[in-house]
N, C-alpha and C positions, 0 to 999 in steps of 0.2 A: 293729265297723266294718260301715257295712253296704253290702251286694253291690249289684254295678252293673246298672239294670235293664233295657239292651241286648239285644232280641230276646228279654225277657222277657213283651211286652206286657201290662201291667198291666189293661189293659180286658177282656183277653179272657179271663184269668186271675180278676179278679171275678166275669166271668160266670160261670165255673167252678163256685166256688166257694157261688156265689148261688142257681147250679142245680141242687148237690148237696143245698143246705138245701132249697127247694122242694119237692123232689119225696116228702119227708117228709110235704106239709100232707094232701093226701089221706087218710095212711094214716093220721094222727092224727081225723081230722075221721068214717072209718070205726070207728076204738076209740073214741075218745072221745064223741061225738055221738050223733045216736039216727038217723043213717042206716044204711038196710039197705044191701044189694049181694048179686048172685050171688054164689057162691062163685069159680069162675072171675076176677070183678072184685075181691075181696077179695083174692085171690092175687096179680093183675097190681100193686095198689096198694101192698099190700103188701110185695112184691118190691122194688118201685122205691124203696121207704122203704129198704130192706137196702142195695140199691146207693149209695144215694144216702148213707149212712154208711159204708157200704167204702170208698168212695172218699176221702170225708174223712177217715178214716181213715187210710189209705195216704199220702195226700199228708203227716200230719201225721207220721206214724212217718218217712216221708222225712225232713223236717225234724229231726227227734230224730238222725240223723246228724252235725250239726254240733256235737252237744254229745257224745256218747258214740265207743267206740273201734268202729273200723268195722265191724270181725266182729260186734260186739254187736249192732251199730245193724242190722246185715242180718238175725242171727237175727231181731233187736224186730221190724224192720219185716217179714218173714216172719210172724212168729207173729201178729201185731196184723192184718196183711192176713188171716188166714185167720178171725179173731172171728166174723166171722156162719155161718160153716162149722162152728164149736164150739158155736153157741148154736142153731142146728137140730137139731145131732146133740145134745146133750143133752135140748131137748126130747124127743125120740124115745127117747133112753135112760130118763128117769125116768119116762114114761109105762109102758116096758116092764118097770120096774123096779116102779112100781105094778100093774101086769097082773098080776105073777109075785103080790104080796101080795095079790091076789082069787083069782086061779087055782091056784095052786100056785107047782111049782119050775119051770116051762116057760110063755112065751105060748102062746097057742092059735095052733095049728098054720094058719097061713093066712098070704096072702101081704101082707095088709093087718097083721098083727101089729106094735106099734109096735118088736118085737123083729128083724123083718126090716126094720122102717124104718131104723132105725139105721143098719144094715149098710150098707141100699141108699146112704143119705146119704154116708156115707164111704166105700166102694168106688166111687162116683162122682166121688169131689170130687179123689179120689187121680189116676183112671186121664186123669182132664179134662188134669190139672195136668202132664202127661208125655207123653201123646197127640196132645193140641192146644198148651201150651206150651210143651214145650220145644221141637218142632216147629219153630215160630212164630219162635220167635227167628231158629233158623237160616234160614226161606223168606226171613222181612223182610229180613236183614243180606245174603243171596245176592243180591237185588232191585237193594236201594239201591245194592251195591256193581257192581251192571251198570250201573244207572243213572249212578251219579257217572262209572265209569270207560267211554264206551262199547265202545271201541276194545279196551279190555283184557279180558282173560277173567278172571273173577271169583274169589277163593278158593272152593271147595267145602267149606269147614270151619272152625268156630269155634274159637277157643282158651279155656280159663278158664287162670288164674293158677293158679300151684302152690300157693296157700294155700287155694284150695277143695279139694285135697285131704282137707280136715278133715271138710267135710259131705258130701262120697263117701263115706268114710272108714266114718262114722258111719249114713251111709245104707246103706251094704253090710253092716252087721250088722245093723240094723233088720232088713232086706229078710232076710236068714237066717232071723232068728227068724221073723218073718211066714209065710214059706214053712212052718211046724208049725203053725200056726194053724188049717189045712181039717181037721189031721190028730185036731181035737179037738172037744166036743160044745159049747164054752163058751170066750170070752176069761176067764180067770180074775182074782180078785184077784195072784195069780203073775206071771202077764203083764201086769199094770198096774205092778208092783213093778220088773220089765224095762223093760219100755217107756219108764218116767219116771226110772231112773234113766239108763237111755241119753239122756236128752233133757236132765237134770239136767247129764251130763258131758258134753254136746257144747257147753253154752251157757258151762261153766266153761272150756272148752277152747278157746272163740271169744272169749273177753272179755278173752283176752289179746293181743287183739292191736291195731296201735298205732292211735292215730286217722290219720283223712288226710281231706283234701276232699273229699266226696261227689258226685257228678255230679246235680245235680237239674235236675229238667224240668217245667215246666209250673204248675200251679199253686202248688205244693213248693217251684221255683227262686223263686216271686212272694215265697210267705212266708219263704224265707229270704233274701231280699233287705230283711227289718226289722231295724230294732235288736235287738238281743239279749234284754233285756226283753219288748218288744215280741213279738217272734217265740213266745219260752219260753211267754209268757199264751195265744198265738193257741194252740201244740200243746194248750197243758192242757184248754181250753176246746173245740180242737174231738175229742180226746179221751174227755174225758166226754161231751159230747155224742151224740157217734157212740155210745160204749157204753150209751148211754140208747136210743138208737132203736132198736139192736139188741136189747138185752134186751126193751125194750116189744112190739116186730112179728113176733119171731122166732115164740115159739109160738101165734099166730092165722096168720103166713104158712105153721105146719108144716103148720095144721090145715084152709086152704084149698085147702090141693094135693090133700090126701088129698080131703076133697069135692070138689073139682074133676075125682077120679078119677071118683069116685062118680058125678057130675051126665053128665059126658058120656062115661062107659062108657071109662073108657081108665085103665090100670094104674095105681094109685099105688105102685106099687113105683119105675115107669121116669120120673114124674113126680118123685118125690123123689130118686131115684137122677139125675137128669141134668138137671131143670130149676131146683132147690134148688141146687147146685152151680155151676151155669153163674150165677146171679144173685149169689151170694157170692163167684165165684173172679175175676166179671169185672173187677175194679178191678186185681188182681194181673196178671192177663195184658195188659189193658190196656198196665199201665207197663212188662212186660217188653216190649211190643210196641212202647212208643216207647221205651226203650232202644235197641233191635236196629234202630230205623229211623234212628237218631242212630249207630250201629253202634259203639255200647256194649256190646257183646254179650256184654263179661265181668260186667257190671252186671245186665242183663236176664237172661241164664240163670243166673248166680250166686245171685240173688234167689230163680230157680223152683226151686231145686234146696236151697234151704234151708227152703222151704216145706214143700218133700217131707218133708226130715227131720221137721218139724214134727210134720206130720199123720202121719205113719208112727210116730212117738215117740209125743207127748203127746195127739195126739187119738186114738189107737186105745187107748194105756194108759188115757185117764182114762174113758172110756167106762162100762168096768167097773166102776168105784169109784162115778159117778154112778147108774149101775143098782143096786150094791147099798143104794146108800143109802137110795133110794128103794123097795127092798123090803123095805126091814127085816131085812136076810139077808145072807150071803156066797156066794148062788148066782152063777154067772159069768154073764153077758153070754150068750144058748142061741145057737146057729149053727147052724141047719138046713140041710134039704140042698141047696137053690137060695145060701143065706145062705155055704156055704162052699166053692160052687164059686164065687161073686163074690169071696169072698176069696182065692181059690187064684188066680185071673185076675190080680185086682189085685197080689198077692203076684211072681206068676211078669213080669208087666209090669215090676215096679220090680226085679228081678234081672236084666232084659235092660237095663235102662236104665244102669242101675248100671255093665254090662259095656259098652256101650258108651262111657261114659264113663269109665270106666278110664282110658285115656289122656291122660283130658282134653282133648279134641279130640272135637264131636262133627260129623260130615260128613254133607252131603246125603245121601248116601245113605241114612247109617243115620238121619237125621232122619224120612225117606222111610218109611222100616221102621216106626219111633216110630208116625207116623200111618197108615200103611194097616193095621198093624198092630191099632189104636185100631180102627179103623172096620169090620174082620173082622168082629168076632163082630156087629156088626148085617146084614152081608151076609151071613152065614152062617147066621143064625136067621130071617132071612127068606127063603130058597127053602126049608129042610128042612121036612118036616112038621112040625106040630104035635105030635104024640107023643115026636118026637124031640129037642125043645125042650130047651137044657142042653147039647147035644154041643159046641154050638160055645163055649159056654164051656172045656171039657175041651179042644175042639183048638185053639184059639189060645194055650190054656195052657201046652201042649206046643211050639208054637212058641217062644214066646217063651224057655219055660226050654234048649229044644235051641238056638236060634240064640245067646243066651247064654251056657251052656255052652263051645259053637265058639269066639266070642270071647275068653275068658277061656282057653281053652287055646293062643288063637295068641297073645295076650300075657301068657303066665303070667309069663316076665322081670322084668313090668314090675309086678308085684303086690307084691312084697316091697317095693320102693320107694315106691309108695302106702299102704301099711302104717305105714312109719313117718314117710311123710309127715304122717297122719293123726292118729296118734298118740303120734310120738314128737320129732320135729324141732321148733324153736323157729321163732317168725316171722320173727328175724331170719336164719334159713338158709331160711324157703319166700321171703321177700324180695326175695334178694339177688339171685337170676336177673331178677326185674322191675326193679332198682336198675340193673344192669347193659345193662339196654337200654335204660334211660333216659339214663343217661351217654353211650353209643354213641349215641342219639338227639342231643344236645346237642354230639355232635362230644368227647369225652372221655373217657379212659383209664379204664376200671374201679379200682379199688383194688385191690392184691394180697391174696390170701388168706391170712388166719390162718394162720402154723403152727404145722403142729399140737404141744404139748409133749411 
């Protein structure tokens, strides 16, 4: 049957979609042709090629919601939004993974190493996705909801559903392990063996659960307003496609940033670590961002917070396993000592985040926290001297791990109950409290509870 197209606008949804393909030709016309460009412009072009496949992307994993069970389809749509995030950081893995097989057991110690590029790639893409993201949700939804109500004062705090329980759940052990990661010279094959099979059991643990009507917006809501047929060919098609322009751009985009450092004297460590990231996460934030302005805000942060799992699961385990392959070896992934204070940062961030969501309920305030928090360590490494360079990753670290810490001990209570939220109740009891306020919504009686035999 197909959906009605009502404040879908169809024109403006082609253009979308028209736009996304476009901004591809450039970067093909630069590989494939015999034009030159700065490096700088190779990058920008580039880039916009990633974006412009993230996007399609995302719209089309939206879509894949109508046919698969919803948990699944958010992990799909989680995992498939982060692809261009997985095909930089591999670049950077198997380059380092070749390094090791010229050099030895170690890259060459510098900060341009594709062994510290890796790192930077993913310590960036993680700390984006929780600092600026999850953020994001809550400022947008606080906004709208001034706006729609003037007169009324606003919630200060979002809710998820008890069924996200699962990817807390699962994120709160990631984020454990994570936190011994600084404490070692090397991600090992060991910790890719963890890593993916926590990501293996979080996705067998989400695909049980029931299908239901997706909330689509925007270009997403256009294509699932086709026939069925119709629809299923558009996802396969802009699928492959997308995964073709990312394979194609990804490592001439790794390899422009890095020149790009080069040409105008500026870090490619901070270039890959934050501007690589920021062009692959935007499509993700984006749509969290018109969720939470549609104040869907269990859709939008839902989304970001399954992401996390993602990249904290399978993009940090498989890392490994790409580096060794490409060195012909079973040496681990090196982590040097800038390489594993970013991981100690990123690690101690997803444990405060964790803590704040605990509850499930994440509030202005501690949104508030999320970001100033984010933005510390560049206000902190820019007044201290130079010499002193790295402190402020060490004390933001401490922050984060002591203000979560606090958290978790004024709601210890409530931890045992997430526990087995997570891992041991069935959907039809994380459910039945949302069933239950939908009856009460509709003016009717909940159903009595089972009892118990």
């Amino acid at each position: 049957m197909r959906r009605d197209l009502t404040d879908i606008h169809p024109g403006r949804q082609r253009t979308a979609l028209a736009a996304a393909a476009l901004v591809t030709v450039p970067a093909f016309a630069i590989r494939f042709g015999d034009l030159d460009a700065a490096a700088p412009v190779e990058a920008l072009l580039f880039g916009l090629a990633i974006v412009g496949a993230a996007f399609a992307i995302s719209w089309a994993a939206e879509v894949s919601q109508l046919d698969i069970s919803a948990g699944l389809a958010i992990a799909i749509l989680a995992l498939i939004a982060v692809l261009p995030e997985y095909a930089v950081s591999f670049v950077f893995a198997w380059e380092g993974g070749n390094a090791v097989e010229r050099f030895g057991a170690s890259c060459p110690p510098v900060d341009r190493s594709p062994c510290s590029l890796v790192l930077a790639n993913m310590t960036g893409a993680n700390r984006l996705l929780i600092g600026l993201g999850w953020s994001l949700v809550v400022f947008l939804a606080w906004y709208r909801m001034r706006r729609r109500n003037p007169g009324v004062r606003p919630s200060t705090e979002i809710r998820l559903r008890r069924e996200h329980s699962i990817e807390l759940g699962f994120l709160a052990v990631a984020t454990i392990y994570s936190l011994t990661l600084p404490l070692r010279s090397s991600i090992s094959a060991v910790d890719a063996v963890v890593l993916v099979a926590l990501f293996v059991g979080y996705t067998i643990r989400i695909s049980r659960a029931p299908a239901e009507e997706p909330d689509l917006v925007g270009p997403a809501a256009y294509l699932g307003s086709f026939r069925t047929s119709s629809r299923r060919a558009a996802v396969v098609v802009m699928f492959v496609a997308s995964a073709a322009v990312i394979v194609l751009f990804a490592e001439p985009f790794a390899h422009s940033l890095v020149a790009t450092g080069a040409e105008l004297r500026i870090s490619e460590f901070l270039l890959v670590q934050w501007l690589a990231p920021l062009a692959s996460e935007a499509p993700e934030l984006i749509v969290a961002g018109l969720f939470a302005w549609r104040l869907n805000t269990d859709a939008g942060l839902g989304t970001l917070v399954s992401s996390k799992v993602n990249q904290w699961t399978l993009l940090v385990g498989t890392l490994p396993i790409v580096f060794a392959v490409a060195s012909s070896s079973m040496h681990g992934l090196p982590i040097e000592t800038v390489q594993r204070q970013e991981v100690l940062l990123t690690a101690a961030q997803s444990f405060f985040a964790v803590a704040v969501l605990a509850n499930l309920r994440l509030g202005l305030v501690e949104a508030a926290a999320l970001f100033g928090l984010f933005w510390a360590q560049f206000v902190i490494g820019a007044v201290i001297p130079e010499r002193m360079h790295g402190t402020e990753r060490i004390v933001v670290s401490v922050c984060y791990l002591a203000l979560g810490a606090g958290i978790l001990l004024r709601d210890r209570r409530r931890l045992p109950t997430l526990v087995r939220d997570a891992f041991v109740a069935s959907y039809a009891e994380l459910s039945r409290e949302r069933l239950q306020d939908s009856l009460e919504e509709a003016g009717s009686a909940p159903p009595p509870a089972p009892r118990e035999p």
